[in-house]
OpenMM code with the backbone's topology and positions (N, CA, C; nanometers):
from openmm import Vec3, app, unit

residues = "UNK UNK UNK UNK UNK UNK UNK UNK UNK UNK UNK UNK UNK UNK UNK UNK UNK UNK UNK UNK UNK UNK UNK UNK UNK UNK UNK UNK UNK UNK UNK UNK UNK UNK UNK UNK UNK UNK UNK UNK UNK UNK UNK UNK UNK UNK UNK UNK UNK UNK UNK UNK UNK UNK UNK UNK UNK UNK UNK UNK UNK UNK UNK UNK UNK UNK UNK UNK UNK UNK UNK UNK UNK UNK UNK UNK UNK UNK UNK UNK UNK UNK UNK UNK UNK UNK UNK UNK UNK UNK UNK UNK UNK UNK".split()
positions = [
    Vec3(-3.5904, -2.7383, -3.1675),
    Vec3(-3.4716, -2.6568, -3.1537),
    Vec3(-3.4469, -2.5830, -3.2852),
    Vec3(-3.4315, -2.4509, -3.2641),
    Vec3(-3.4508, -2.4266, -3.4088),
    Vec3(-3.2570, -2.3311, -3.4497),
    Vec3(-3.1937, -2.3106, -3.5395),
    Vec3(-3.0672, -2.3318, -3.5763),
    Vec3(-3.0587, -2.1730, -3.6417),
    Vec3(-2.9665, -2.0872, -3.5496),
    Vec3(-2.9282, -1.9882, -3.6558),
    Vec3(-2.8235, -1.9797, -3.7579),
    Vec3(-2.8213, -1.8902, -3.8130),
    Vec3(-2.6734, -1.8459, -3.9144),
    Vec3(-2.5861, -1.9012, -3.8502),
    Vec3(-2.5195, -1.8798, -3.7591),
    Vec3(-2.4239, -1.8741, -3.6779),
    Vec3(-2.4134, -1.9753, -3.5597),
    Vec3(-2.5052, -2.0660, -3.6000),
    Vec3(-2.4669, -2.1586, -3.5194),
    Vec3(-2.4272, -2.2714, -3.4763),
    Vec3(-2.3947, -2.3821, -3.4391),
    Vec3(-2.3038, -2.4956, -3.4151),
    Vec3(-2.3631, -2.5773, -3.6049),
    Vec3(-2.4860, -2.6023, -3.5828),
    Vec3(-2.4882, -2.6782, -3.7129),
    Vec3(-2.4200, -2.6420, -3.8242),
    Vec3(-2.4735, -2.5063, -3.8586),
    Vec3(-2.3826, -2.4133, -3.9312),
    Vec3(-2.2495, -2.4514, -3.9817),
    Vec3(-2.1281, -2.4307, -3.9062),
    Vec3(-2.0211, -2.4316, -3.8581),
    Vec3(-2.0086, -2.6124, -3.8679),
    Vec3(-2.0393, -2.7215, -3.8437),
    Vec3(-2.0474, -2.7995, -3.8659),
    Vec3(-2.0667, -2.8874, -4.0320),
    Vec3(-2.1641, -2.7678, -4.0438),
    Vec3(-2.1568, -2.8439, -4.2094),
    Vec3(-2.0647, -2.7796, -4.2990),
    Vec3(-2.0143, -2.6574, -4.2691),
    Vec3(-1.9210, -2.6180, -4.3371),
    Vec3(-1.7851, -2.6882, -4.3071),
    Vec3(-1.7550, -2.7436, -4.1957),
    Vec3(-1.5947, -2.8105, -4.1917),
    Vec3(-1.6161, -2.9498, -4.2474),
    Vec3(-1.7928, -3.0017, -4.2330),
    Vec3(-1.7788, -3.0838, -4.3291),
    Vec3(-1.7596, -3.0810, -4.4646),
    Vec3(-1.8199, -3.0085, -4.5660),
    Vec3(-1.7513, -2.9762, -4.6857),
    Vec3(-1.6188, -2.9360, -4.6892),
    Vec3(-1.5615, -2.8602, -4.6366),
    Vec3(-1.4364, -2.8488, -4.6059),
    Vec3(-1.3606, -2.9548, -4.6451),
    Vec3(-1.3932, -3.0608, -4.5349),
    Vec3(-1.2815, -3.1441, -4.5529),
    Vec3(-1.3140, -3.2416, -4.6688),
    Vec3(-1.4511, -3.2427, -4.6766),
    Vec3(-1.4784, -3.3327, -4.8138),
    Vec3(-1.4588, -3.2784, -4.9534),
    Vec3(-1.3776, -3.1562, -4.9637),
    Vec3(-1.3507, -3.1616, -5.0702),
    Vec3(-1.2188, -3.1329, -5.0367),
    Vec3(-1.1413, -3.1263, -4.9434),
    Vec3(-1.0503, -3.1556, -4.9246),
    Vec3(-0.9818, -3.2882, -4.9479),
    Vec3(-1.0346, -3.4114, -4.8922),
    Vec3(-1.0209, -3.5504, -4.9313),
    Vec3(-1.0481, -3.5664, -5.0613),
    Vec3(-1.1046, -3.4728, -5.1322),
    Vec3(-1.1692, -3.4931, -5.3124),
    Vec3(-1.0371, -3.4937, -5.3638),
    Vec3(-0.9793, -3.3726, -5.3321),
    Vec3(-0.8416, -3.3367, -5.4022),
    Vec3(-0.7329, -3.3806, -5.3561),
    Vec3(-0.6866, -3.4682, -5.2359),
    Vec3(-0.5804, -3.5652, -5.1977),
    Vec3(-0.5777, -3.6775, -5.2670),
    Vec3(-0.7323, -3.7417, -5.2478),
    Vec3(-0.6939, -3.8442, -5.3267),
    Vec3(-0.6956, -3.8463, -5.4474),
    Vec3(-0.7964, -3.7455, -5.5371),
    Vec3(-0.7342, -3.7046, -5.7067),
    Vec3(-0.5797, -3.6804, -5.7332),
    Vec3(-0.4841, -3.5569, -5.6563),
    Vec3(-0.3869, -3.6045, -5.6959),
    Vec3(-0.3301, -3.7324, -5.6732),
    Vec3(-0.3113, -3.7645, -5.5616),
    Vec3(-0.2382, -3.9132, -5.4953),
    Vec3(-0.2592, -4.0261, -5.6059),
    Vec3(-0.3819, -4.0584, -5.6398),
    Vec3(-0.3917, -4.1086, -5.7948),
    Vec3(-0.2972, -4.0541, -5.9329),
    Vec3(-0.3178, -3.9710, -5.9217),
    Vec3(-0.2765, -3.8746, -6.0522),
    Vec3(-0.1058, -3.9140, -6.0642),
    Vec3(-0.0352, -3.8588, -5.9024),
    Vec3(0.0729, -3.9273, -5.9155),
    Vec3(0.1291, -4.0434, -5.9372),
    Vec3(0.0608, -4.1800, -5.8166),
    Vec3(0.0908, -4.2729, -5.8167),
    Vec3(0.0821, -4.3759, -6.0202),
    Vec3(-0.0193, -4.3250, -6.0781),
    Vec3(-0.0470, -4.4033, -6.1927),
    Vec3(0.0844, -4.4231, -6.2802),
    Vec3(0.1400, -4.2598, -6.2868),
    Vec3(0.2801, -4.2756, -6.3725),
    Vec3(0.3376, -4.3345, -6.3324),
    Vec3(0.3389, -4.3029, -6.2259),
    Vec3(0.5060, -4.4024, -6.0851),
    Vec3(0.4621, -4.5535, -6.1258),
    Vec3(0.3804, -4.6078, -6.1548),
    Vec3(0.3101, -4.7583, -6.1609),
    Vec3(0.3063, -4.8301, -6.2779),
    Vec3(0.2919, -4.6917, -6.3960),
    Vec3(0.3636, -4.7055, -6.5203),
    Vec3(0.5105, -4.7661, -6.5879),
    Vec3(0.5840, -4.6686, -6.4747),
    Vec3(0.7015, -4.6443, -6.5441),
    Vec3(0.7422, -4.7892, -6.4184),
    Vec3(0.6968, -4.8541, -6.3447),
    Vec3(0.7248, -4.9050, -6.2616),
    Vec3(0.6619, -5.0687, -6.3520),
    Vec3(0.6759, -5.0849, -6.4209),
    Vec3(0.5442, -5.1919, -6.5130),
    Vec3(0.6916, -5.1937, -6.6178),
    Vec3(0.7496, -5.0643, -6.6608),
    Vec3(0.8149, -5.0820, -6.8007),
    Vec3(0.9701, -5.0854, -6.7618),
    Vec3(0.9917, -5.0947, -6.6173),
    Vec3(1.1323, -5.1313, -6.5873),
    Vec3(1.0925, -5.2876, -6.5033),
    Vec3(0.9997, -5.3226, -6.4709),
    Vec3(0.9607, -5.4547, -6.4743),
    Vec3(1.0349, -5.5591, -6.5974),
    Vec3(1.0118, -5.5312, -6.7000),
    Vec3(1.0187, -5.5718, -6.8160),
    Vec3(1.1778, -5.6376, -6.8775),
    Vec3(1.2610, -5.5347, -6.7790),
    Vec3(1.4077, -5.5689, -6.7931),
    Vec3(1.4081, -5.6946, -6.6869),
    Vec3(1.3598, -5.7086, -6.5567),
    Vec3(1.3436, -5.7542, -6.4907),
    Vec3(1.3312, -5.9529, -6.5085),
    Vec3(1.2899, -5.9701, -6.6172),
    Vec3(1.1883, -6.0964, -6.6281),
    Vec3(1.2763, -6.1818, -6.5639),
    Vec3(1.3670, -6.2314, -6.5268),
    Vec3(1.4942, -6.3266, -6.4774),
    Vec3(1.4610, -6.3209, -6.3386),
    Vec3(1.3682, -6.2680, -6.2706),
    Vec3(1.4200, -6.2335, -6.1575),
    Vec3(1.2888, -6.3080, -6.0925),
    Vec3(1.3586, -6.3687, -5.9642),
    Vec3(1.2434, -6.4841, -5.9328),
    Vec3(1.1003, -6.3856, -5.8477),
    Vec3(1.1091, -6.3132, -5.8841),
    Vec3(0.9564, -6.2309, -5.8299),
    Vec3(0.9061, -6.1427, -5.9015),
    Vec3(0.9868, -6.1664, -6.0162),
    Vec3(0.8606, -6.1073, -6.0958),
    Vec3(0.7529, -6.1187, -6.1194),
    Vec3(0.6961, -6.2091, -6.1490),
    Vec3(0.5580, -6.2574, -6.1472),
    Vec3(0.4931, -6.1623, -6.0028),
    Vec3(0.5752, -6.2031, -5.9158),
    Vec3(0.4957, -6.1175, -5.7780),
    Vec3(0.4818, -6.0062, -5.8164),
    Vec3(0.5810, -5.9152, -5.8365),
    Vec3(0.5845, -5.7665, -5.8495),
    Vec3(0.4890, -5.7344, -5.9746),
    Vec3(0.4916, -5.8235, -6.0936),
    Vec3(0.4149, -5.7924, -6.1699),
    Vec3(0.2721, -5.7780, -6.1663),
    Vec3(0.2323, -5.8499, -6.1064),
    Vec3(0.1016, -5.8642, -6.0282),
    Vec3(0.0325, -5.7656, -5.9431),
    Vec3(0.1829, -5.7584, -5.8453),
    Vec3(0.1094, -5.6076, -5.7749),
    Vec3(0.1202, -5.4921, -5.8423),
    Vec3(0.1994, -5.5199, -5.9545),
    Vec3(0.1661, -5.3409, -5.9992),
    Vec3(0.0488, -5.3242, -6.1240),
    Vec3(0.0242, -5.4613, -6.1225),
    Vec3(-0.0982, -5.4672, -6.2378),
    Vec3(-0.2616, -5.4614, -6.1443),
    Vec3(-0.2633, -5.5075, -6.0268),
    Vec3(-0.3405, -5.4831, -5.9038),
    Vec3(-0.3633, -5.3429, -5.8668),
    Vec3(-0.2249, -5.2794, -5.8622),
    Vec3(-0.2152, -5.1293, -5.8104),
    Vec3(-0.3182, -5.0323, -5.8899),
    Vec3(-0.2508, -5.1070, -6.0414),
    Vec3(-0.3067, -4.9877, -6.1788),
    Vec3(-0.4152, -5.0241, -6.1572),
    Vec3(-0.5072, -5.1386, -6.1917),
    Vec3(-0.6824, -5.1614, -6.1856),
    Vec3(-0.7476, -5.0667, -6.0719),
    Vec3(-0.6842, -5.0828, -5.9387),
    Vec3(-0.7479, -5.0183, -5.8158),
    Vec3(-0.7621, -4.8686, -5.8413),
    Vec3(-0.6155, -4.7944, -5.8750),
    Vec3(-0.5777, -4.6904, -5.8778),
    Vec3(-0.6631, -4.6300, -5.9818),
    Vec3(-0.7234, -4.6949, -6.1341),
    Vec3(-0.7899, -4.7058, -6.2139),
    Vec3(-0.9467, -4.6835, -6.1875),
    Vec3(-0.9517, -4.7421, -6.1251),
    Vec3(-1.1282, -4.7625, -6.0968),
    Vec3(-1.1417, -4.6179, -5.9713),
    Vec3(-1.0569, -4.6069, -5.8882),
    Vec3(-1.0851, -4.4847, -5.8154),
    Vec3(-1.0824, -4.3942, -5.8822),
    Vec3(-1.0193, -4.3446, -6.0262),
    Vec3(-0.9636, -4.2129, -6.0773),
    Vec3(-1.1427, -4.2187, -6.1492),
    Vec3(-1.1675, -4.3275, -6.2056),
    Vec3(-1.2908, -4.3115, -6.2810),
    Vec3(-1.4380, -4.2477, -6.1906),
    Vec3(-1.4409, -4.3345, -6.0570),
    Vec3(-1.5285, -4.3214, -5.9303),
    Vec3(-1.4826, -4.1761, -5.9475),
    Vec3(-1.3960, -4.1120, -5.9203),
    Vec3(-1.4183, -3.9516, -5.8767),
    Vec3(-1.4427, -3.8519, -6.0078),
    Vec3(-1.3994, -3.9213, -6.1463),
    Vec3(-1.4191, -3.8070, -6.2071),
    Vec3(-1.4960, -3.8570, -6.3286),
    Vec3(-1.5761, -3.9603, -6.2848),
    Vec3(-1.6564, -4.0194, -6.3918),
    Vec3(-1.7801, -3.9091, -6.3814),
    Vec3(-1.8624, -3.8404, -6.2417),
    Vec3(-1.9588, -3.8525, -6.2730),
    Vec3(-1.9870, -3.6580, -6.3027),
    Vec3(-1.8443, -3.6324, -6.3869),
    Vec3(-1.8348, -3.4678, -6.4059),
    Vec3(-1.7937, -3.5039, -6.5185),
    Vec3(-1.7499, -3.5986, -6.5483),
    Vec3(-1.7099, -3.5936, -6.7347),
    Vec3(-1.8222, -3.7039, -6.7902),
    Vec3(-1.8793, -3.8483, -6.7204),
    Vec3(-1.9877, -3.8535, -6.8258),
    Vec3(-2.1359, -3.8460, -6.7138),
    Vec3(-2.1572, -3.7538, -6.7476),
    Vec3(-2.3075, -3.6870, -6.6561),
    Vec3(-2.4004, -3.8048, -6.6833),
    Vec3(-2.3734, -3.8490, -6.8299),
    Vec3(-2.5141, -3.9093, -6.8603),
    Vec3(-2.5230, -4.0693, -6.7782),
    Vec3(-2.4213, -4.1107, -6.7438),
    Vec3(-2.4018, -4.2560, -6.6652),
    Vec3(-2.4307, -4.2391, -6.5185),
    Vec3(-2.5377, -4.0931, -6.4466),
    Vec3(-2.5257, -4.0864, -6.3403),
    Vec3(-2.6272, -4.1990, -6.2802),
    Vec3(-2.7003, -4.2707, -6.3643),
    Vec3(-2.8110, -4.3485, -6.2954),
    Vec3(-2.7658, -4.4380, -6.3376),
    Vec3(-2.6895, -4.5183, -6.3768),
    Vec3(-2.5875, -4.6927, -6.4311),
    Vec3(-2.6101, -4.7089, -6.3839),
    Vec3(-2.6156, -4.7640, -6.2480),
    Vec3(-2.5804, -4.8495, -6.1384),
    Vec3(-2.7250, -4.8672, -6.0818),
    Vec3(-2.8802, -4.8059, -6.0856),
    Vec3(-3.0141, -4.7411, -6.0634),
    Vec3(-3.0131, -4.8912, -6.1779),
    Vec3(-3.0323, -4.8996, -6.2944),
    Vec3(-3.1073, -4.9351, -6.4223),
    Vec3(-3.1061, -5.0879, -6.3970),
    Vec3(-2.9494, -5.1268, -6.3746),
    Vec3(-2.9543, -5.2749, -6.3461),
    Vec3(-2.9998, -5.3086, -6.1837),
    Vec3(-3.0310, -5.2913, -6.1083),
    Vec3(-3.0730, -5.2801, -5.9554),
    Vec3(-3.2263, -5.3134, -6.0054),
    Vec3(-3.2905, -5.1930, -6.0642),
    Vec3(-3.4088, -5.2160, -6.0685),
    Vec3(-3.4839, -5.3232, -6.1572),
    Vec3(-3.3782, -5.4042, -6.2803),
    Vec3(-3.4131, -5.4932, -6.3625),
    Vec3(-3.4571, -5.6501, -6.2624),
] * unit.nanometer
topology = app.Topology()
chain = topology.addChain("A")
for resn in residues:
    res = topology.addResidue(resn, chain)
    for name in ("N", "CA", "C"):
        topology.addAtom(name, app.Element.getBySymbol(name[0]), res)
């Protein structure tokens, strides 16, 4: 079967990029926002200590930041350090 310009595949791989860099940039900001909010949410914790869940709350917002953390790096690690694109290749193959 062979595929023109204009045709279903075509049109297919373009709404796939589409939306995949669409999802690139939802969840970059959605990170971007949430980190401060998680911040400033960590340093009014702090007044907090009396309060019998803190420990809970503290936890989840120290959970939140690591997660929220490790995704911001996953998306924009491998455009700011190019050279770490095979890390994960080096120890696999040891």
């Amino acid at each position: 079967m062979t595929s023109t310009s204009s045709g279903p595949a075509t049109n297919s791989l373009q709404t796939w990029m589409f939306v995949s860099q669409l999802q690139y940039w939802v969840v970059l900001v959605v990170v971007l926002l949430t980190l401060p909010l998680i911040v400033v949410g960590l340093l009014r914790l702090r007044r907090l200590r009396r309060s019998h869940y803190y420990h809970f709350l503290l936890g989840i917002c120290v959970a939140n930041l690591v997660s929220l953390s490790t995704i911001l790096f996953d998306i924009v690690g491998p455009s700011v350090f190019p050279t770490m694109k095979d890390y994960g290749r080096y120890y696999l193959e040891m």
